[in-house]
N, C-alpha and C positions, 0 to 999 in steps of 0.2 A: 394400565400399562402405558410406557410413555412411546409416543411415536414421533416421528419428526414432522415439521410442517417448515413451508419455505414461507418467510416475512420479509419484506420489504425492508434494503439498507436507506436509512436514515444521511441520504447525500448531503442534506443542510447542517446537521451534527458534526459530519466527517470536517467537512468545509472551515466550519467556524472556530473546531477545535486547531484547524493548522492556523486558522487566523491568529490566534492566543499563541501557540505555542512554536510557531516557525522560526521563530528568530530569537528563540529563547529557547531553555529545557525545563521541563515540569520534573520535577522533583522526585515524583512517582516512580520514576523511571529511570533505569543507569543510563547514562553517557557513553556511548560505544566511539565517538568522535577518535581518539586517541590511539584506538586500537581494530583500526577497521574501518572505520566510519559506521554514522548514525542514522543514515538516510531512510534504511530500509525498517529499521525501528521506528523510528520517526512515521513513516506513512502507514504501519500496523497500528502505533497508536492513535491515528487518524480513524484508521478504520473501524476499529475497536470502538471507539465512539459512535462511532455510526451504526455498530452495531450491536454492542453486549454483549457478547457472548463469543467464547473461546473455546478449541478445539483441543482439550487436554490429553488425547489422544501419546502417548507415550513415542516419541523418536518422528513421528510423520503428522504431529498434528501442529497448531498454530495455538500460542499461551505465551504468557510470560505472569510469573508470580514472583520472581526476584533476577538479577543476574547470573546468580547461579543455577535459577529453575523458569527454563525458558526454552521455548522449541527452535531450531535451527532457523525454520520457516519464517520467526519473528525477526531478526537481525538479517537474514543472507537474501542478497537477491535471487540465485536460481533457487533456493529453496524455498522463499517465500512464492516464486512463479511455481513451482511445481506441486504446493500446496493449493493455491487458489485452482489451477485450472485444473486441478484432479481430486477436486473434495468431494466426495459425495455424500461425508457426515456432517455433524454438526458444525455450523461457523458460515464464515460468508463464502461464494464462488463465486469466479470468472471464467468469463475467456475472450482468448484472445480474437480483437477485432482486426481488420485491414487499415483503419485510416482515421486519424483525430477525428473526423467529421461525424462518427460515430461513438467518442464518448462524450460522459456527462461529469458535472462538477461531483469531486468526491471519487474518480474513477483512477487510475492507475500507467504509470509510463515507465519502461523502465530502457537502460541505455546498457550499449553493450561496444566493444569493438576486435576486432578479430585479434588473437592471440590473446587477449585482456581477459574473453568471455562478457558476459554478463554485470554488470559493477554499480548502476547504480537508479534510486528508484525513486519518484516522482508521483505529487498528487495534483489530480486535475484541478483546478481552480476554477477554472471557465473553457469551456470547449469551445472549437470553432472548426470551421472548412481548412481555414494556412497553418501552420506551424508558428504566424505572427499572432492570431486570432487567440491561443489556447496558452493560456496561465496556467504556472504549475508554483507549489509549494512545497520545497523539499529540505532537510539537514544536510551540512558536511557541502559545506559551501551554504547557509543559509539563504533561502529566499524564500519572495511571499507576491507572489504577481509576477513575477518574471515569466516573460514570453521564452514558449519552446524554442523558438527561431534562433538565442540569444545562446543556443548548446551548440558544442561544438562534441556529435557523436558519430559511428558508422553503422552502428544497429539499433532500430528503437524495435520496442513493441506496446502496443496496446492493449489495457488488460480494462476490458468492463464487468465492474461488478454486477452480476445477474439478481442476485437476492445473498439470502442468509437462510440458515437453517435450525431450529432452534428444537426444542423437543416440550411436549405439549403434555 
């Protein structure tokens, strides 16, 4: 019988994969740029790397198999936050921390501002204590190193990934 067991995400996978593909699109994968923006696609497929494994879970899980077959959570920033910090099946989890100083490369930021909501999402690069200190890598405005300090937002949050959950 298969059961779940929680594995370790693969931070240096995550990482290397935005290295390659930040400022460029992998082919694999639709272009949401035009119609939404890419960002939050962009940092799943990060994760994704870091981790293997997908939550095909039908309307509340995280997957993508084409543009047309593809969970909310993968492209939308509150759906993708509300997928991470409420998973308790298969795929990776978060949650949300207090202060940069507490995430790692390969972890999650996403920006929001009042009447906007929630809009756009961010992968850690290099953590640190300032907002000068922590690198992030994101689409839809491509970047690759660029300092958090260098945003101009009114709501951030920080999402650390806890593990992954795989089934045995």
């Amino acid at each position: 019988m298969n059961r779940l067991v929680m594995t370790e995400y693969n931070r240096q996978a995550a990482v290397a994969y935005a290295r390659i593909w930040s400022m460029k699109r992998n082919p694999r994968y639709y272009d949401f740029e035009n119609i939404g923006g890419d960002c939050t696609n962009f940092i799943s497929q990060c994760i994704y790397e870091g981790c293997h494994v997908m939550n095909p879970t039908p309307d509340i899980g995280w997957y993508y198999y084409g543009v047309n077959k593809r969970s909310a959570s993968w492209t939308g920033v509150p759906f993708f936050y509300k997928f991470m910090v409420n998973n308790k099946g298969i795929g990776p989890f978060m949650r949300e921390v207090s202060s940069p100083s507490e995430l790692l490369p390969g972890d999650v930021i996403q920006f929001g501002n009042p009447g906007k909501g929630w809009h756009h999402t961010l992968l850690v690069l290099q953590s640190g204590q300032r907002y000068e200190e922590v690198l992030i890598a994101t689409h839809s405005i491509d970047s690759y190193n660029r300092p958090l300090s260098t945003y101009n937002f009114t709501m951030v949050r920080f999402l650390h990934i806890e593990g992954v959950r795989r089934y045995k």
